[in-house]
N, CA, C and O atoms as a printed pandas DataFrame, in Angstrom:
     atom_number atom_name residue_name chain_id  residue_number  x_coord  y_coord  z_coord
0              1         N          UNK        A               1   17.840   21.006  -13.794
1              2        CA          UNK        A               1   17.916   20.133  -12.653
2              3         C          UNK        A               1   16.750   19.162  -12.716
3              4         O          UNK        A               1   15.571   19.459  -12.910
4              5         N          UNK        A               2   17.281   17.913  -12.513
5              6        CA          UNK        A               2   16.691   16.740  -12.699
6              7         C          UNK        A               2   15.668   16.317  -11.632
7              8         O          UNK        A               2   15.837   15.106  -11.772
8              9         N          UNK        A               3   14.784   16.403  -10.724
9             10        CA          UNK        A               3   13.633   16.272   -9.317
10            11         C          UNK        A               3   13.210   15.033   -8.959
11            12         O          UNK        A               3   12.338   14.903   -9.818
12            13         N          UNK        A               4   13.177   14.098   -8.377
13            14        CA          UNK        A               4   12.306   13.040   -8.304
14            15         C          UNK        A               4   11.469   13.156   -7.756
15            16         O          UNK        A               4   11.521   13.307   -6.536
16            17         N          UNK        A               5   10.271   13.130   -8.482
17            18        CA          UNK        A               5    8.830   12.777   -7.441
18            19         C          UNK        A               5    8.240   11.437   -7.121
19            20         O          UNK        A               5    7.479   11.078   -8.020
20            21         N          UNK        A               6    8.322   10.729   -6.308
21            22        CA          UNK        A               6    7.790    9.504   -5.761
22            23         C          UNK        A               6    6.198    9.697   -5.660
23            24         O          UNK        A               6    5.724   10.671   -5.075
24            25         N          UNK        A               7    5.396    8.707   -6.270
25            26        CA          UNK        A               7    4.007    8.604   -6.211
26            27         C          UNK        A               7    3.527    7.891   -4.772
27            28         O          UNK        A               7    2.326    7.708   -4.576
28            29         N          UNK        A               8    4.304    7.585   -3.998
29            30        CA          UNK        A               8    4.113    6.599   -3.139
30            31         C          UNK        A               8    4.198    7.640   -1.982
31            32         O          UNK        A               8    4.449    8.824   -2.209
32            33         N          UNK        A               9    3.887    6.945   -0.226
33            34        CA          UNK        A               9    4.283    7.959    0.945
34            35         C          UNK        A               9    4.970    7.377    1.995
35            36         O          UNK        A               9    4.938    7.737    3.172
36            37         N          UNK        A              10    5.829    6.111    1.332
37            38        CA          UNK        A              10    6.785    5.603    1.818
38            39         C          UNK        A              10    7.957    6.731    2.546
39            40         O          UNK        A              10    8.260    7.806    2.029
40            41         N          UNK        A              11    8.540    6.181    3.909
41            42        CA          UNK        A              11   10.204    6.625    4.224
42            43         C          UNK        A              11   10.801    6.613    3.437
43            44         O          UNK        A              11   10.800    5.536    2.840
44            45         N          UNK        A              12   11.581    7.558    2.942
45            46        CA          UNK        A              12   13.016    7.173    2.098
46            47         C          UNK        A              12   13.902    8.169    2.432
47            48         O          UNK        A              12   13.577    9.197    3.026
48            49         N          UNK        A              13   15.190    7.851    2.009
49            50        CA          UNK        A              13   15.956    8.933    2.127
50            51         C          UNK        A              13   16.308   10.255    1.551
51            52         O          UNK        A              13   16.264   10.385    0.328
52            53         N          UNK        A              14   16.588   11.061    2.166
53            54        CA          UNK        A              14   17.002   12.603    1.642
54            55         C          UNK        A              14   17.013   12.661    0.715
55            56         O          UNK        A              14   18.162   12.236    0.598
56            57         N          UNK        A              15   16.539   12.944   -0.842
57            58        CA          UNK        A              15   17.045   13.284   -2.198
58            59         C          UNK        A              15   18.362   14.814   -1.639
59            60         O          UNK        A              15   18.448   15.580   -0.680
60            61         N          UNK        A              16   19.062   14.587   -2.784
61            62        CA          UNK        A              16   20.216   15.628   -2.976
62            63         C          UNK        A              16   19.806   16.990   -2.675
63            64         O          UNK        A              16   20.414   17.687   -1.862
64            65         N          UNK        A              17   18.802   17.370   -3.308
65            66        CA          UNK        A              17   18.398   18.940   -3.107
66            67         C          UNK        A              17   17.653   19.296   -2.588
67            68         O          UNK        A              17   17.186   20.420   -2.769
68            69         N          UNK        A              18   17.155   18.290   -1.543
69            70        CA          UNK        A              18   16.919   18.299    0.439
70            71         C          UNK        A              18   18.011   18.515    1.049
71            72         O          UNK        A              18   18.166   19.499    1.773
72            73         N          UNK        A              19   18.823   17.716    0.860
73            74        CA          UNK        A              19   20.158   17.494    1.255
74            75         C          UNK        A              19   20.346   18.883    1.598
75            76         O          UNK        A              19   20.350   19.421    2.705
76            77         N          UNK        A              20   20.529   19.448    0.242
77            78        CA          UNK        A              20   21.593   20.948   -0.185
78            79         C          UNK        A              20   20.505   22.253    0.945
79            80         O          UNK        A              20   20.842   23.018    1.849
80            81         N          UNK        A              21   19.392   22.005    0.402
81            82        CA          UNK        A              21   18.337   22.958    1.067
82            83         C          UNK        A              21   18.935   22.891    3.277
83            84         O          UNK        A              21   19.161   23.768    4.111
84            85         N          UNK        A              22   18.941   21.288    3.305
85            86        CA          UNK        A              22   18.751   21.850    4.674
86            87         C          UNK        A              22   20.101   22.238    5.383
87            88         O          UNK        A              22   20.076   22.786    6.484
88            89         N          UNK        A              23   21.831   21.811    4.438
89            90        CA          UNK        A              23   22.796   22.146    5.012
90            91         C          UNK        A              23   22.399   24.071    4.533
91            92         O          UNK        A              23   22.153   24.804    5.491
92            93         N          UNK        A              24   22.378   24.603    3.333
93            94        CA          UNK        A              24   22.709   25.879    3.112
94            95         C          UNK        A              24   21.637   26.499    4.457
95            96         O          UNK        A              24   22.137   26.937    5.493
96            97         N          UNK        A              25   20.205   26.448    4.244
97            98        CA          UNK        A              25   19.310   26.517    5.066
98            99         C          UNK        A              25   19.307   26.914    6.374
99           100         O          UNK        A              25   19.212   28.045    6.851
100          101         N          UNK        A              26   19.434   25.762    6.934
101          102        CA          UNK        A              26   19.692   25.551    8.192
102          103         C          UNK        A              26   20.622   25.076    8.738
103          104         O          UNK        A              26   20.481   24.452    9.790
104          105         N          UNK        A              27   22.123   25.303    7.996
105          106        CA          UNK        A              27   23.114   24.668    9.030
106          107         C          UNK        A              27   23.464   23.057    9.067
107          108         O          UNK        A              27   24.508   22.617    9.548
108          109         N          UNK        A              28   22.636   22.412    8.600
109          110        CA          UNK        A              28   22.471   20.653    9.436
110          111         C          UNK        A              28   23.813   20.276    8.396
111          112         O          UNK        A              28   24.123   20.415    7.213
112          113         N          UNK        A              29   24.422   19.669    9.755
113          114        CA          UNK        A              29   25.794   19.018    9.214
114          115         C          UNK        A              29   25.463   17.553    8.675
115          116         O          UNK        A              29   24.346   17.042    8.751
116          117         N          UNK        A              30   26.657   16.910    8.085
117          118        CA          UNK        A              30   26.549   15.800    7.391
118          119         C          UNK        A              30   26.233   14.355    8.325
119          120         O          UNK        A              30   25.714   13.317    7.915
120          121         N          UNK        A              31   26.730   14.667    9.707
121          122        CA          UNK        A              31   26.705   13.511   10.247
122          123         C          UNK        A              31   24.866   13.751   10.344
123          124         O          UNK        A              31   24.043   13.161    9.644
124          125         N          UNK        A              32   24.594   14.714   11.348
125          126        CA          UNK        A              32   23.013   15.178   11.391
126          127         C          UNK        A              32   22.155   14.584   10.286
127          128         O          UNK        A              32   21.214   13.902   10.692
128          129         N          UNK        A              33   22.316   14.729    8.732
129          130        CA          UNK        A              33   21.963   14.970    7.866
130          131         C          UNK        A              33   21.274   12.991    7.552
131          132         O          UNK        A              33   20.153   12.553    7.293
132          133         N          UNK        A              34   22.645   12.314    7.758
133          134        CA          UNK        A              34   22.580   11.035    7.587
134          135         C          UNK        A              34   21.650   10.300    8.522
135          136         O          UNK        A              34   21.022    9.270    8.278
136          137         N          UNK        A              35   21.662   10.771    9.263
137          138        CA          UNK        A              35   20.402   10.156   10.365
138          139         C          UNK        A              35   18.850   10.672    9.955
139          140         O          UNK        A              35   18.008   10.083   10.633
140          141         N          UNK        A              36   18.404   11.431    9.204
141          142        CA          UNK        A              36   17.098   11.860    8.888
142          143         C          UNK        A              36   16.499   10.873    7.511
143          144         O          UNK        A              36   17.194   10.207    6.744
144          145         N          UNK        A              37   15.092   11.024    7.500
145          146        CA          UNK        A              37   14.554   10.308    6.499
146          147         C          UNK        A              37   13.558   11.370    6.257
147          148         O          UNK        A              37   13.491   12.439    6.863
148          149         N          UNK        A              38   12.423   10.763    4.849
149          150        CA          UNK        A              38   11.497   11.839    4.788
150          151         C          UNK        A              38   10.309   11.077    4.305
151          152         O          UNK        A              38   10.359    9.847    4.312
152          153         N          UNK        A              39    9.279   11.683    3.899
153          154        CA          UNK        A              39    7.872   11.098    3.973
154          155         C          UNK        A              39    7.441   12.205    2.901
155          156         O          UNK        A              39    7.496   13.411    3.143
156          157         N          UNK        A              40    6.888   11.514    1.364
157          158        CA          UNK        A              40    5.858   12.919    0.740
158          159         C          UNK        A              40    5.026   12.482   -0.002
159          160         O          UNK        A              40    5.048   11.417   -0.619
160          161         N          UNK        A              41    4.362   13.158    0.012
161          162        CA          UNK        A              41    2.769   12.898   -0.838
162          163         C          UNK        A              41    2.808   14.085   -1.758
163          164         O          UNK        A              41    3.551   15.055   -1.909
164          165         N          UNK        A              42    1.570   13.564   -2.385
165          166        CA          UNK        A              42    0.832   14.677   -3.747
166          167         C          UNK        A              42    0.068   15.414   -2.950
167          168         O          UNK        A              42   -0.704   14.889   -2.149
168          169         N          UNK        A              43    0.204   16.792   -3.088
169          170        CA          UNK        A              43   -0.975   17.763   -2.902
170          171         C          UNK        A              43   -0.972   18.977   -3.382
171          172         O          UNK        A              43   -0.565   18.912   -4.542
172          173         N          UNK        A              44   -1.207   20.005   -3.097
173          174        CA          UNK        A              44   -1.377   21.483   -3.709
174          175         C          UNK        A              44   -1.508   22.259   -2.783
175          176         O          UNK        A              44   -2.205   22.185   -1.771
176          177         N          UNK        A              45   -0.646   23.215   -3.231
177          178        CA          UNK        A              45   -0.753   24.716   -2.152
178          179         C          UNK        A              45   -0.684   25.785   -3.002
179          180         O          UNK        A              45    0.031   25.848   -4.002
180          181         N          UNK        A              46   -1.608   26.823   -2.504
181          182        CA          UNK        A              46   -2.083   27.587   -3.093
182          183         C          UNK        A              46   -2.315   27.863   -4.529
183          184         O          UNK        A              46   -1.981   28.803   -5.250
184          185         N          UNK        A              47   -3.181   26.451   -4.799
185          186        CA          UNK        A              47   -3.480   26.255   -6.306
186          187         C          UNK        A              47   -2.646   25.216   -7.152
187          188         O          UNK        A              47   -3.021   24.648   -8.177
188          189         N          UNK        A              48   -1.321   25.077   -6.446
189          190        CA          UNK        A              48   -0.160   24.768   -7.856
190          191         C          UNK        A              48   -0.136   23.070   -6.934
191          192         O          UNK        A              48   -0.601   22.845   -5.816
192          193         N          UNK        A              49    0.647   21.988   -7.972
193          194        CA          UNK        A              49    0.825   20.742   -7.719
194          195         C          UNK        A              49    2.507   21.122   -6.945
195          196         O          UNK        A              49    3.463   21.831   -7.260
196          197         N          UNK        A              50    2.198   20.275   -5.897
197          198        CA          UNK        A              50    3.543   20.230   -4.892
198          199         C          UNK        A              50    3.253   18.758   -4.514
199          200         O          UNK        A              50    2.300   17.989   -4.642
200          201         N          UNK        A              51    4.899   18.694   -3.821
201          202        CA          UNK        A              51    5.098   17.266   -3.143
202          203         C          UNK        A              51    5.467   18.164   -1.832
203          204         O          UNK        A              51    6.394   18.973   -1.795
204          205         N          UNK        A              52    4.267   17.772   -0.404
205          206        CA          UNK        A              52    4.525   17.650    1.148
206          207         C          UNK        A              52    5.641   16.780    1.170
207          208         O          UNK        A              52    5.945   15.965    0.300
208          209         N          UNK        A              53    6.293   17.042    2.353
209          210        CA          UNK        A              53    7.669   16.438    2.840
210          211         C          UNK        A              53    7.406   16.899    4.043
211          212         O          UNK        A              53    6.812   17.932    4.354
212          213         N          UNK        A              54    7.987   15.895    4.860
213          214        CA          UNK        A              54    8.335   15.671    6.585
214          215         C          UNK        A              54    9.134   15.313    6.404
215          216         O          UNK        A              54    9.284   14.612    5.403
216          217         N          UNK        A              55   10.393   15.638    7.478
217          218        CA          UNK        A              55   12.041   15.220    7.230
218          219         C          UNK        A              55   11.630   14.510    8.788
219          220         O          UNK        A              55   10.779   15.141    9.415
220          221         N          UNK        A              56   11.978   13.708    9.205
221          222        CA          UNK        A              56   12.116   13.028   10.772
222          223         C          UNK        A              56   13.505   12.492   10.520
223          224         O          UNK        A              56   14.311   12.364    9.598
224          225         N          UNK        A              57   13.336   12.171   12.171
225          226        CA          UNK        A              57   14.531   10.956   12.891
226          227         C          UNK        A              57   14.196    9.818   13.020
227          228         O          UNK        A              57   13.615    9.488   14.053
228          229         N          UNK        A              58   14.481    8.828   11.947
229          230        CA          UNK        A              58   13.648    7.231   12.564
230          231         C          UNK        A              58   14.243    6.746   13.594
231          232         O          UNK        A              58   13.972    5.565   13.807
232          233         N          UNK        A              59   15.242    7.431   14.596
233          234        CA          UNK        A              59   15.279    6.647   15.692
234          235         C          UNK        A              59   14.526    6.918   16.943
235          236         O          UNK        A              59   14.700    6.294   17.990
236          237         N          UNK        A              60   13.220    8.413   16.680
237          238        CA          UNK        A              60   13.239    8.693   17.621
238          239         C          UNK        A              60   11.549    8.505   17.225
239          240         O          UNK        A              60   10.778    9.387   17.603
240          241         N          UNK        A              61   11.091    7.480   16.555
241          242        CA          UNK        A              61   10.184    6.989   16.367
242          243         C          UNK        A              61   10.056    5.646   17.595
243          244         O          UNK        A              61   10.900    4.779   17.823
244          245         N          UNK        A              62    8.781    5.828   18.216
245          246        CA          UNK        A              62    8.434    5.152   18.957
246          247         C          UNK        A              62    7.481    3.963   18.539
247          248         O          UNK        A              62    6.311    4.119   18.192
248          249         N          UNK        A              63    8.446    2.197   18.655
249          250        CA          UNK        A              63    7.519    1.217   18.154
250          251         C          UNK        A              63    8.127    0.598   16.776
251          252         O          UNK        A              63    7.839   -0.509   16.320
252          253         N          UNK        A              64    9.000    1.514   16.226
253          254        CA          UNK        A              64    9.186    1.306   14.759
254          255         C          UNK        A              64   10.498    1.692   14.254
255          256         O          UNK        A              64   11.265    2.486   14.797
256          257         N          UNK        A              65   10.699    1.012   13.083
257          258        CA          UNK        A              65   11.990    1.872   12.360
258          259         C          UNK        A              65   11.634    2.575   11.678
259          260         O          UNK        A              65   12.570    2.844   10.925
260          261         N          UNK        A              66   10.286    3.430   11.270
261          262        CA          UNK        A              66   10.318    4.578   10.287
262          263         C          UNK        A              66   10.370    4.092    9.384
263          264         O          UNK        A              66   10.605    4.827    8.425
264          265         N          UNK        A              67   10.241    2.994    9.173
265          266        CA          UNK        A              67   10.270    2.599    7.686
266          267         C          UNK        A              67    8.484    2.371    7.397
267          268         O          UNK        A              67    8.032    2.728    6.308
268          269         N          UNK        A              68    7.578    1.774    8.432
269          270        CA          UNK        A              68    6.331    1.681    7.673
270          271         C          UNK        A              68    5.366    2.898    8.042
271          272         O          UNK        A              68    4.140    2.820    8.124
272          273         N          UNK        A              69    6.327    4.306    8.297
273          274        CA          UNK        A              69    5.628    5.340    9.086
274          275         C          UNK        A              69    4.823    5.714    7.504
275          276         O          UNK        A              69    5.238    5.346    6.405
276          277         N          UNK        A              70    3.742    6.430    7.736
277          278        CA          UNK        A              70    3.106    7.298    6.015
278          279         C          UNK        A              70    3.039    8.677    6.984
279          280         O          UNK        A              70    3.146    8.945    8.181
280          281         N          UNK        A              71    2.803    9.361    5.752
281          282        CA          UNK        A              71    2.815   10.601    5.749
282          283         C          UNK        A              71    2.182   11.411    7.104
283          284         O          UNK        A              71    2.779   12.046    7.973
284          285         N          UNK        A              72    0.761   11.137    6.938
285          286        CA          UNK        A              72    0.008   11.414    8.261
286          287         C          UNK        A              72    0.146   11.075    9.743
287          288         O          UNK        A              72   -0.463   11.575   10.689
288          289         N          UNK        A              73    1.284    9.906    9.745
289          290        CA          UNK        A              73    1.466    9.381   11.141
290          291         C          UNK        A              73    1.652   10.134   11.946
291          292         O          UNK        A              73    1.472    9.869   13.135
292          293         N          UNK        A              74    2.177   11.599   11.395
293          294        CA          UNK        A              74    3.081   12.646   12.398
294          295         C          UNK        A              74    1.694   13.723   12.820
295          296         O          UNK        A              74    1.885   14.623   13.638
296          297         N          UNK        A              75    0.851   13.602   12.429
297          298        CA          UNK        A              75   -0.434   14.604   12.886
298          299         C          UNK        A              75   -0.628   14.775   14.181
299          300         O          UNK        A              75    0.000   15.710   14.679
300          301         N          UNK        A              76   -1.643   13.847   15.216
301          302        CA          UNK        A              76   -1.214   13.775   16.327
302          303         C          UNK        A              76   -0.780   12.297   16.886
303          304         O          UNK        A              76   -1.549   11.374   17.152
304          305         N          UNK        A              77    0.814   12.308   17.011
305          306        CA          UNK        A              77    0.948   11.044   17.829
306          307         C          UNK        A              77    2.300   11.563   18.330
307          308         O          UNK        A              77    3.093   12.338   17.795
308          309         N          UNK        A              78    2.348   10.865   19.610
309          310        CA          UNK        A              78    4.021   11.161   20.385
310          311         C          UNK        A              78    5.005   10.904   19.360
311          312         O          UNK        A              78    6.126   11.366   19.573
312          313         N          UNK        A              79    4.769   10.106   18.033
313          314        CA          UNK        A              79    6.208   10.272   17.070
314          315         C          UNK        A              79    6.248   11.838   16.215
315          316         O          UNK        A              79    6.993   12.042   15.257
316          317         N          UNK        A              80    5.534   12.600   16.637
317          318        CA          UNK        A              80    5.615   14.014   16.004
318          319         C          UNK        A              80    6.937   14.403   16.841
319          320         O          UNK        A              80    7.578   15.153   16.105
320          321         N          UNK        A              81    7.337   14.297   17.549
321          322        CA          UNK        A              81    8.842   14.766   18.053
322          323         C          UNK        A              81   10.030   14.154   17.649
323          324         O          UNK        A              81   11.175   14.380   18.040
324          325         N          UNK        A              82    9.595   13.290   16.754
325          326        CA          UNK        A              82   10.587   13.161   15.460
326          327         C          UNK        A              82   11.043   13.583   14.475
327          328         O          UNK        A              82   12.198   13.358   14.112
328          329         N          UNK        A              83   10.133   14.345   13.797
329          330        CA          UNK        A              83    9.530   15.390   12.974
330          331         C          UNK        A              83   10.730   16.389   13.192
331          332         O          UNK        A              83   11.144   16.550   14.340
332          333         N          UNK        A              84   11.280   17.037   12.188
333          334        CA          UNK        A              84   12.496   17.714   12.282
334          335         C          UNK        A              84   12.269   18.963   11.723
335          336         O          UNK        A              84   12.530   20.024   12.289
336          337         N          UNK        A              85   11.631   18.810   10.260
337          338        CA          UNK        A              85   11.344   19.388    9.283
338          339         C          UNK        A              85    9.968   19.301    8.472
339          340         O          UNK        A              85    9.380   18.221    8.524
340          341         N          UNK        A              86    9.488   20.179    7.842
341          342        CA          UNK        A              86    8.196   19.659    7.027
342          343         C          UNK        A              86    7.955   21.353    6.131
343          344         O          UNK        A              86    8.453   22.441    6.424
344          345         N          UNK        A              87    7.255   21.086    5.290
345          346        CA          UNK        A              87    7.240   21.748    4.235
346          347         C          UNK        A              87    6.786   21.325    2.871
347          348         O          UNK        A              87    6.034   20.356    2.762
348          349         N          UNK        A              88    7.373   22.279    1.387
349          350        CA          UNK        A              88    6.398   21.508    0.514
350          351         C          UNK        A              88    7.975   21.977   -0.750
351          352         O          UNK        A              88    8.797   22.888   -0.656
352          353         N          UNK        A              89    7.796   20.748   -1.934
353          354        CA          UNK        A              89    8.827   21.500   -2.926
354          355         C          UNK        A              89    8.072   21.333   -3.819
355          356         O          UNK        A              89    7.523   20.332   -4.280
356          357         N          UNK        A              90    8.055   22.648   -4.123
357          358        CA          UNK        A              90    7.616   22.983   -6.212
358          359         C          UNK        A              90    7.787   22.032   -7.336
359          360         O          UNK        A              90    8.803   21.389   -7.604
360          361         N          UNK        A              91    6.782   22.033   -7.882
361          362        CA          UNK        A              91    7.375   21.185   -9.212
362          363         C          UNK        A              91    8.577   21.360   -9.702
363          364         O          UNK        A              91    9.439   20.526   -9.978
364          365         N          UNK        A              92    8.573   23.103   -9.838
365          366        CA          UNK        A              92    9.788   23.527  -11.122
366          367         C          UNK        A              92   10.776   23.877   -9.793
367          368         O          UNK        A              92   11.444   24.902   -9.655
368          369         N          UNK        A              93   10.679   22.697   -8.821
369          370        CA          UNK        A              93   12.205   22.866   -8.062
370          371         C          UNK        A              93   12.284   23.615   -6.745
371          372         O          UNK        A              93   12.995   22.963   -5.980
372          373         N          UNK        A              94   11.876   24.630   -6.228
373          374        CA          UNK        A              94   11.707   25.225   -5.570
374          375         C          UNK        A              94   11.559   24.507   -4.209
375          376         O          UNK        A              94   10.468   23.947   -4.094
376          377         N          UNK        A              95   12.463   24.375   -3.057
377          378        CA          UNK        A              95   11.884   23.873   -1.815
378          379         C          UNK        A              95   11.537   24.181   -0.604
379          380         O          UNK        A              95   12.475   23.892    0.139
380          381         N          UNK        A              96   10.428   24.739    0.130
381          382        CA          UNK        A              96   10.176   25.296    1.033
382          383         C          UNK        A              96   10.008   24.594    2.494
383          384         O          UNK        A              96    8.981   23.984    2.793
384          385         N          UNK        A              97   10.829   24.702    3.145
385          386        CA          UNK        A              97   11.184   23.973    4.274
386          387         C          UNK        A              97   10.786   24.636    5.875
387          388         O          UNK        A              97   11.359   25.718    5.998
388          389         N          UNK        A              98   10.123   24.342    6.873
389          390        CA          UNK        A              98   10.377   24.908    8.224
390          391         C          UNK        A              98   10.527   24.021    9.208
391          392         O          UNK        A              98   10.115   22.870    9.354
392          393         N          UNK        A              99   11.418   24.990   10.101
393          394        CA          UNK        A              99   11.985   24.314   11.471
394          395         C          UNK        A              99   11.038   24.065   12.193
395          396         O          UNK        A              99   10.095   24.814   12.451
396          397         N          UNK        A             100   11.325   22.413   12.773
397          398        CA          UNK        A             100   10.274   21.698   13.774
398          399         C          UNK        A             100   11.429   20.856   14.627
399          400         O          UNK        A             100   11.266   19.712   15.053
400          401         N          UNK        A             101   12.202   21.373   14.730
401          402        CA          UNK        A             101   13.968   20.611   15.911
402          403         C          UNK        A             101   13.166   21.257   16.714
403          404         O          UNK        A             101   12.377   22.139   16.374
404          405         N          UNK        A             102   13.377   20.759   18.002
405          406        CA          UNK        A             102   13.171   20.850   19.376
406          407         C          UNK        A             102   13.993   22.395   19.642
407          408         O          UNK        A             102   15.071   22.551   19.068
408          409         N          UNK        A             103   13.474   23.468   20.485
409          410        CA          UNK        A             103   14.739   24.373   20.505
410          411         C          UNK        A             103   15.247   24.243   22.270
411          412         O          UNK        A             103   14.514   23.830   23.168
412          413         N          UNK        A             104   16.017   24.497   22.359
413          414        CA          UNK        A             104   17.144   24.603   23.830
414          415         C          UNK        A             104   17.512   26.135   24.173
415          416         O          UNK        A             104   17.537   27.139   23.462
416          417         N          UNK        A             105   17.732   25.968   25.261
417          418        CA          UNK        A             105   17.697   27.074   26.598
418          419         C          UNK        A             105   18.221   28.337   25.657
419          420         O          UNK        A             105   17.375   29.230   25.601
420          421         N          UNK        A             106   19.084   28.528   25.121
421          422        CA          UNK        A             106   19.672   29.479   24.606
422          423         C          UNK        A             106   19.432   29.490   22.978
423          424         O          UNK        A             106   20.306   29.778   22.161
424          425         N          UNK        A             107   18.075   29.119   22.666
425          426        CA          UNK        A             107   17.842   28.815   21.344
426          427         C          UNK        A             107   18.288   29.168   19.759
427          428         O          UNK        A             107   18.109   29.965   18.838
428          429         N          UNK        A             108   19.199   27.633   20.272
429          430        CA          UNK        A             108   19.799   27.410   19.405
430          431         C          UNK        A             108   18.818   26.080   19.113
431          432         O          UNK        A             108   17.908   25.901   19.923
432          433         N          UNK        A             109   18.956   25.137   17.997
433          434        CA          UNK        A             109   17.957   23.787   17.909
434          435         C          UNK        A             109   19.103   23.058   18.542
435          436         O          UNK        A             109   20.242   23.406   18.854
436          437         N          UNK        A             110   18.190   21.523   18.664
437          438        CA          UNK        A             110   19.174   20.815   20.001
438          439         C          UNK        A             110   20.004   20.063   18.505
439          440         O          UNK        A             110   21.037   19.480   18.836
440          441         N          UNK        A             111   19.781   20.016   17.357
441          442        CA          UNK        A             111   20.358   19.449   16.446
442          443         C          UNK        A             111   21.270   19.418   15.928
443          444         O          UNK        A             111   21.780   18.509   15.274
444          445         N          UNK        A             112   21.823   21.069   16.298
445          446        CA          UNK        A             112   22.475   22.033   15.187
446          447         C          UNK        A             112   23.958   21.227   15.461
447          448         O          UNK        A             112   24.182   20.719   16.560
448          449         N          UNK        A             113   24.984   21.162   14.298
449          450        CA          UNK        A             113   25.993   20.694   13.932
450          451         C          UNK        A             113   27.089   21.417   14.618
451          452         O          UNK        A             113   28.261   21.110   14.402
C-alpha cells in the first residue's frame, strides 16, 4: 500500500485510507465523510516518525473556509469544535485515530450516519 505524506500543514482532503479508517472505525457515512477535511504535520510519537492529523468540518470553522487553517489553529480557539477527529498514522501505514464529535443525550456522536 501506496501512503502519501504531505510535507506541508495545509487543509486537504481525506486520503483513501482515512477514508477507510474512519467508515470501518467509526461508522462515518459517505455523505458525513465528504464534508470533513484534514490538517498534518511531521512529528514523532514515542520515538518513531509519524504524520499528526486533525480531521475537522470546514464549515464549522469560524471566519474562514478551512482552507488557510494550519495545524495548530485547533489548540485553543472556538474553531476546536470543528475538530472531529485527531490522531497520528505510521509510516509503515498504520492509522491511529480518536473521537472528538460532539456527543448527545443518549451518546451516540451528533455525527453518526
Amino acid at each position: 500500500m501506496n501512503l502519501l505524506f504531505w510535507t506541508g500543514s495545509k487543509s486537504q482532503e481525506l486520503t483513501q485510507a482515512v477514508r477507510a479508517n474512519l467508515e470501518s472505525e467509526f461508522k462515518v457515512g459517505p455523505e458525513s465523510l465528504a464534508k470533513l477535511s484534514s490538517l498534518e504535520k511531521n512529528g514523532k510519537f514515542a520515538g518513531r516518525k509519524v504524520r499528526f492529523i486533525r480531521i475537522f468540518d470546514p464549515a464549522l470553522i469560524s471566519n474562514s473556509d478551512g482552507s488557510k487553517l494550519k495545524y495548530q489553529d485547533f489548540q485553543e480557539t472556538e474553531d476546536r469544535e470543528a475538530l472531529r477527529f485527531e490522531g497520528h498514522i505510521e509510516l509503515n501505514g498504520p492509522i491511529y485515530l480518536a473521537d472528538r464529535r460532539p456527543k448527545v443525550a443518549n451518546g451516540l456522536t451528533q455525527d453518526s450516519d
